[in-house]
C-alpha positions as CSV (number, residue, x, y, z in Angstrom):
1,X,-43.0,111.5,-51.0
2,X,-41.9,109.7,-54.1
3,X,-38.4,111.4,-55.9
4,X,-38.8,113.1,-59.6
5,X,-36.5,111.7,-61.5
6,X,-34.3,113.0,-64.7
7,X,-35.2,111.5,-67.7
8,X,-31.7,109.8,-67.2
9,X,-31.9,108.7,-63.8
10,X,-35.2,107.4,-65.1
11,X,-34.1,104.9,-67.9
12,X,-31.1,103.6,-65.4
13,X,-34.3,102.5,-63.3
14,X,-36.1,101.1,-66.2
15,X,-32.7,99.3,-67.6
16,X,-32.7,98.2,-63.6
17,X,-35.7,97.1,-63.6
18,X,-35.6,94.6,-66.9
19,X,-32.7,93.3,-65.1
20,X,-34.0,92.6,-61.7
21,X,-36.8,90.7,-63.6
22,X,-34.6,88.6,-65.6
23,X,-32.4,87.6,-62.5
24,X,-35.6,86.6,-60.5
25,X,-37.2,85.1,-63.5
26,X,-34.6,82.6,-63.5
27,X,-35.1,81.8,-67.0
28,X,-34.6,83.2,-70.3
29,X,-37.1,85.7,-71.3
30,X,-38.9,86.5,-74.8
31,X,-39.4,89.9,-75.4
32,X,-43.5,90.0,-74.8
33,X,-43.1,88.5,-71.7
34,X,-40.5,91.0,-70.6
35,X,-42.4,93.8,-72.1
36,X,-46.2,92.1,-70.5
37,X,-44.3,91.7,-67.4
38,X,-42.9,95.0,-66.9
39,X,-45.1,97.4,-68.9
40,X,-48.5,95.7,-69.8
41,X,-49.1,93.9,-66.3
42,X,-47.3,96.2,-64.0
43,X,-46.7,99.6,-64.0
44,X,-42.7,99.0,-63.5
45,X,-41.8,100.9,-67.0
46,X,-44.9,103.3,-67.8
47,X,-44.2,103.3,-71.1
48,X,-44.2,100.3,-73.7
49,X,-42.0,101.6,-76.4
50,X,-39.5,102.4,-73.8
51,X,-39.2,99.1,-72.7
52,X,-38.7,97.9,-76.1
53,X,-36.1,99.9,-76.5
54,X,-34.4,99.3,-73.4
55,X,-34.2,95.4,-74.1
56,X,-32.7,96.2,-77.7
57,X,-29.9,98.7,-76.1
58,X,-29.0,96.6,-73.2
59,X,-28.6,94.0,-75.8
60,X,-26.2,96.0,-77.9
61,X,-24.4,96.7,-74.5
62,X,-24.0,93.6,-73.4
63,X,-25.7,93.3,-70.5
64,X,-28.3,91.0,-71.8
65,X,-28.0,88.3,-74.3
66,X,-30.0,87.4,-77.5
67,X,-30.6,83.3,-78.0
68,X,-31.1,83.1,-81.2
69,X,-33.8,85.1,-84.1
70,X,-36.7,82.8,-82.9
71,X,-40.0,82.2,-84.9
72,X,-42.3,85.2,-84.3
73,X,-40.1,86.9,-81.8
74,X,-39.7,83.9,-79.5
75,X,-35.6,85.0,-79.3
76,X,-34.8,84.8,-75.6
77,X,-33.1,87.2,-73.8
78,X,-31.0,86.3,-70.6
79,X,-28.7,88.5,-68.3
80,X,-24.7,88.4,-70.0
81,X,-22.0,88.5,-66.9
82,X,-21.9,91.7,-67.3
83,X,-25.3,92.3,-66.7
84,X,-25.3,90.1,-63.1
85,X,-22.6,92.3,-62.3
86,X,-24.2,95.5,-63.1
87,X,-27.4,94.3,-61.2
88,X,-25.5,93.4,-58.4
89,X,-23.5,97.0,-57.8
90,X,-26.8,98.9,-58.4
91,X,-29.5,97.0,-57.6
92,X,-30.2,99.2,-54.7
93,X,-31.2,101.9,-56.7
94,X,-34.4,100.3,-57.2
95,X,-36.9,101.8,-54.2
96,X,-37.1,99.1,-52.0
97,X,-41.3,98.8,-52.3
98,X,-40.4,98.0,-56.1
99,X,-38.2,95.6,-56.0
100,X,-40.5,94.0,-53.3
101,X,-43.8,94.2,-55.3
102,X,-41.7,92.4,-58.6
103,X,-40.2,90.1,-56.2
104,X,-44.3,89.2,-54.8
105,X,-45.8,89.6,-58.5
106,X,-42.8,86.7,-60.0
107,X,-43.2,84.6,-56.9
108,X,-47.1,84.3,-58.1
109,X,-47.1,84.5,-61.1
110,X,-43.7,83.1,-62.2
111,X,-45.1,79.7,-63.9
112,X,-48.1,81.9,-65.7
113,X,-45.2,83.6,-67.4
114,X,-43.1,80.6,-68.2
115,X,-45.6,78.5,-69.2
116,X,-46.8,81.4,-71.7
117,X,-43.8,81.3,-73.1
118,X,-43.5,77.3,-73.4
119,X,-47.2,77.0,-75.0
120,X,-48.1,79.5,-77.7
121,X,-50.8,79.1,-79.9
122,X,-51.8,81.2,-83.4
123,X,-54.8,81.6,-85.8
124,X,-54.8,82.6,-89.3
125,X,-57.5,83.1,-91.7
126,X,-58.1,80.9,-95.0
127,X,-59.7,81.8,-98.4
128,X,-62.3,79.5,-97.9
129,X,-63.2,80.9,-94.2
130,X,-61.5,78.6,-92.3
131,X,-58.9,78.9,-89.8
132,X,-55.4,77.3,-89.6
133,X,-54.2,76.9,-86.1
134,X,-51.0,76.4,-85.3
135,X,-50.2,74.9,-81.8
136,X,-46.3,75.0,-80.5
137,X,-44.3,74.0,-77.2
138,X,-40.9,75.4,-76.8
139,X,-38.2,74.0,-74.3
140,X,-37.0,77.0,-71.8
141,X,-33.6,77.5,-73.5
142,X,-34.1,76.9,-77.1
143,X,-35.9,79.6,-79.3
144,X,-37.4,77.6,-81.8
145,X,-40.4,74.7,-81.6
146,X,-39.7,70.9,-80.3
147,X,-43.2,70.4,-81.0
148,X,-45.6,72.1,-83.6
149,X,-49.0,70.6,-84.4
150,X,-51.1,72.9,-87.2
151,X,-55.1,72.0,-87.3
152,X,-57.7,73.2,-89.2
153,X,-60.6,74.5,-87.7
154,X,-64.0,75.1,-89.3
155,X,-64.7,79.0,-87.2
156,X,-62.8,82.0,-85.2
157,X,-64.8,80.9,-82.4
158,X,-63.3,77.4,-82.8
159,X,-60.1,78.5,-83.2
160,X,-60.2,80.4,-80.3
161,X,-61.8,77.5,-78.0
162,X,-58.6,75.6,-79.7
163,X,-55.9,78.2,-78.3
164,X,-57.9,78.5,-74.7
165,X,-57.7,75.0,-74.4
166,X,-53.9,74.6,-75.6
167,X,-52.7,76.3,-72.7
168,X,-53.9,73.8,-70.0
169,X,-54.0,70.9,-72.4
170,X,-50.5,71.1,-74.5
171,X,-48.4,68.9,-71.6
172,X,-51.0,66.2,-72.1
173,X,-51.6,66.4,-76.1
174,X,-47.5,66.2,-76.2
175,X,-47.3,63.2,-73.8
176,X,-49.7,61.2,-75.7
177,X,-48.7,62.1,-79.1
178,X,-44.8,61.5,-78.3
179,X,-45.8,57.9,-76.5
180,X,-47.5,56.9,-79.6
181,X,-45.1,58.0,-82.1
182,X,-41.7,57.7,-80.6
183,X,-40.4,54.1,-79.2
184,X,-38.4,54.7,-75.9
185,X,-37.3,51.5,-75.4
């Protein structure tokens, strides 16, 4: 029978669980994938807002730290010293079956989540009906592009086919484009 807890007892779980995430993430974190991780995906947190509040106040308390403002809310957020430490006296206070089911969902799906973070993609609408899309790749620890390529595209539809196809293709399109431009020798 699962425990009722105080609305208290409740966002020391949350705050918890944003940490546990982090530390078995590995990597810095932007807030939508924290917030798609824990709320959106999984049931962790139950409610969104909540979450986003929880990043921002562990933030001002130093237990996780901002890198950088970030284009479009791509700042990262990592776990401070003081947040390891914290994670480490009360871990335990996350039920054992939840820290087991984010420990399964990360080990699965811990490149989706990194890679969503690494290769974003945007549309926006012109006068004329067209669509500018703008393509980026981001390196793990830096919060702002090392690679942005904008295209116009005559549709949505295209623009969309352009962003579905960014995902799998951006590691290639960077590799061929970087070879051309840039001598290595």
């Amino acid at each position: 029978m699962d425990k009722i807890l105080s609305d208290k007892e409740q966002i020391v779980l949350d705050k918890l669980i944003v940490l546990f995430v982090l530390d078995k993430m590995e990597i810095p974190l932007t807030e939508d994938s924290i917030l798609d991780t824990c709320s959106v995906k999984n049931n962790w947190i139950e409610n969104y807002m909540d979450c986003k509040a929880i990043i921002h106040d562990m933030t001002t308390s130093n237990l996780l730290y901002k890198l950088g403002d970030g284009e479009e809310g791509k700042a990262l957020f990592s776990l401070t010293y003081e947040g390891r430490e914290c994670l480490s006296y009360l871990y335990r206070r996350i039920p054992f079956a939840t820290r087991e089911n984010i420990s399964q969902y990360l080990q699965v799906n811990k490149l989706n989540v990194k890679s969503s973070q690494e290769y974003t993609a945007t549309y926006n609408k012109n006068d004329d009906g067209s669509y500018n899309v703008i393509l980026r790749i981001y390196e793990p620890l830096i919060s702002v592009p090392m690679f942005e390529l904008k295209i116009k595209a005559p549709s949505r539809q295209s623009a969309n086919e352009a962003i579905h196809k960014w995902k799998t293709t951006a590691p290639t399109i960077y590799e061929i484009i970087y070879e051309k431009l840039i001598n290595i020798d």
